[in-house]
N, C-alpha and C positions, 0 to 999 in steps of 0.2 A: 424692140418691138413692144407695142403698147399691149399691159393686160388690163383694159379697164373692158368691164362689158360692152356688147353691141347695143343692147337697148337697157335704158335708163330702168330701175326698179320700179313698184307701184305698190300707191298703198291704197289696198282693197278695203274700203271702209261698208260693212255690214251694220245695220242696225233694224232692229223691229220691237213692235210689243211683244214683251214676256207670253211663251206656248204660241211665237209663230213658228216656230221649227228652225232661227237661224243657225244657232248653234251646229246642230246635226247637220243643215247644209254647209255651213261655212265647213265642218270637218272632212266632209262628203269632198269638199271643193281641195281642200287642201291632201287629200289622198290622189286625188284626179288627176292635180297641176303638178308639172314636174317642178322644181324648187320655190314651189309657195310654203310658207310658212306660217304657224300665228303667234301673231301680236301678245307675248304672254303680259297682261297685265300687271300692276302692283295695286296691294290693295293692304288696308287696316285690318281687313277682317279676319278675324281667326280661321285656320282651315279648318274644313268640313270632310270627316270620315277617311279616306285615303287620301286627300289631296296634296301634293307635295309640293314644298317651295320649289322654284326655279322652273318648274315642270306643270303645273295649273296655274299658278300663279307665282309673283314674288311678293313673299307675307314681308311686309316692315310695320313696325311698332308705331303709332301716330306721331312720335317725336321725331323719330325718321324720317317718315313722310314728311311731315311739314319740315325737314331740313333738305329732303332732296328737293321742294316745291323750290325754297328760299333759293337752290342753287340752279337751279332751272335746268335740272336734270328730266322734267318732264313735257313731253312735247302737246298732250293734253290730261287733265283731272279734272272730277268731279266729284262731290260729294252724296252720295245715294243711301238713302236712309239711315243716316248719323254715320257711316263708312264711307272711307274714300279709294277712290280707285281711278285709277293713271294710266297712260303710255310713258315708257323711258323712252325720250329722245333718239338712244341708243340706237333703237329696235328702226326706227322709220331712217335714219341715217344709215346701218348697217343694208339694211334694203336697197335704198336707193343709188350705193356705192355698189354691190355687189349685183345687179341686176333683177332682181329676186320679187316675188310677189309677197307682200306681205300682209295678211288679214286678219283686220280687226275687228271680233265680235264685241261693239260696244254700243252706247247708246247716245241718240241724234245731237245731246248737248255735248259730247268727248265728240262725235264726228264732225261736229262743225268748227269745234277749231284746228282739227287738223286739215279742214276744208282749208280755212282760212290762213294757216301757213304755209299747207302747200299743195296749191290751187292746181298747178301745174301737174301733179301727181299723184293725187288723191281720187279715188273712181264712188264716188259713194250712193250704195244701194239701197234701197227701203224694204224690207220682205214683211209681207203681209199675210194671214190666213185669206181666204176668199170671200169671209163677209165677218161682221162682228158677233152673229150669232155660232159661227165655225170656232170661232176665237172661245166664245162663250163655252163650247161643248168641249174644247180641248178642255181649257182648266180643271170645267167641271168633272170631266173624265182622269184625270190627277188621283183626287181623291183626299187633300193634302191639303186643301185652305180651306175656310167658313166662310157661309156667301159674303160676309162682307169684305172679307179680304178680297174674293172674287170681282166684285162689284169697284171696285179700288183698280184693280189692274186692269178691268176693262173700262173704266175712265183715263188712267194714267195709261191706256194703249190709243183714245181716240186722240190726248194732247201731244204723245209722241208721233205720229204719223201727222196731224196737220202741221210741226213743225219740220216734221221732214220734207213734207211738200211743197216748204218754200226753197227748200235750199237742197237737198239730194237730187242728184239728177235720172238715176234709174228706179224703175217701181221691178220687183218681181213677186208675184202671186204667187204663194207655195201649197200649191192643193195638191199635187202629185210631187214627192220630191225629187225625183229623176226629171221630170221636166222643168222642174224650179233648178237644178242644177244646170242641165244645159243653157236655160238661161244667164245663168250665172257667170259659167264659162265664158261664153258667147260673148258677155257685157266685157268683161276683161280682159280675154282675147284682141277684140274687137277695138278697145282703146289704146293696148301696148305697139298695135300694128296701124293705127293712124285718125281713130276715130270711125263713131260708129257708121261716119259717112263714107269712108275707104273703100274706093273701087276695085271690085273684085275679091274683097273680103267675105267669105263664105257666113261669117260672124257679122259682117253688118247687120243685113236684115234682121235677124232676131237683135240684135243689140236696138237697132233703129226702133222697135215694137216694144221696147222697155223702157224707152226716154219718158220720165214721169209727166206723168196728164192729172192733175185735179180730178177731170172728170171720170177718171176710173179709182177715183177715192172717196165717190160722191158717198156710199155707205156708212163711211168712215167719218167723213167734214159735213156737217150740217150745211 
């Protein structure tokens, strides 16, 4: 008797500008969903205050890293501000063997190539604040960068969202996080059970209302 799962795993790709709240929902999401999990990344960069290898992250030394890149132990990397940070192969294979949701808080250039490996399997989301001035008041509300820093991440959030608008296929607005979650859900739900067009899928229609549109990013794209 065969034990391979009923439905194939997914890999839940999240990505937004820095203080849209993905984080906190992708976590929200992963408490929610029964066997989702995250994508724990690898990165160069030193941890930060409690964060523990294996368990925030996996810390390797840049020598490392560019040994695991050389053996194609990574299924995406990038380089972000002189540090690099990856998925293991691993992680999107153990998903997809075991039925599992797998979600990755990452940014639109790691999401598009794991678009682009595995097209079939990959759900990828855009999470937005509700306008750029919203975006502007979180940061500000931090309390923790100088405007120019600020003025930096809200340039580097309008180049991230236009390229997610060629290539992500759901948009979700996080101005309430409970309903930025059910949408969430819904998006995910909605594609392990046959797409968002599935008849009789309670998760269509809200899936079907989050297929991204340009023009509900006109704020955003000049």
């Amino acid at each position: 008797m065969s034990s391979e799962p009923s439905v194939r795993g997914q890999l839940l790709v999240i990505s937004a500008p820095s203080g849209a709240g993905k984080t906190t929902l992708a976590r929200r999401f992963v408490s929610f969903t029964p066997g989702a999990r995250f994508s724990i990344s690898a990165t160069t960069r030193p941890p930060r205050g409690a964060e523990r290898d294996g368990v925030d992250y996996h810390f390797l030394s840049p020598d490392g890293f560019a040994a695991r890149v050389a053996a194609g132990d990574f299924a995406e990397w990038a380089e972000v501000h002189g540090r690099r940070y990856g998925t293991l192969r691993s992680t999107v294979e153990e998903a997809l063997r075991d039925g599992t949701v797998a979600v990755f808080d990452i940014d639109v250039q790691g999401g598009a190539q794991i678009l682009d490996r595995w097209p079939a399997d990959a759900v990828s989301v855009l999470v937005v604040p509700p306008s750029p001035a919203e975006l502007e008041r979180r940061l500000r509300g931090r309390s923790t960068e100088s405007d120019a820093a600020i003025r930096m991440r809200l340039a580097a959030a309008r180049t991230e969202v236009a390229r997610a608008a060629s290539r992500y296929a759901y948009l979700v607005v996080n101005d309430r996080v409970d309903e930025a979650l059910a949408r969430l859900v819904a998006i995910s739900r909605s594609a392990r059970v046959g797409g968002a067009g599935a008849d009789g899928d309670p998760a269509a229609p809200i899936a079907r209302a989050c297929r991204m549109d340009r023009a509900d990013l006109s704020a955003w794209i000049p």
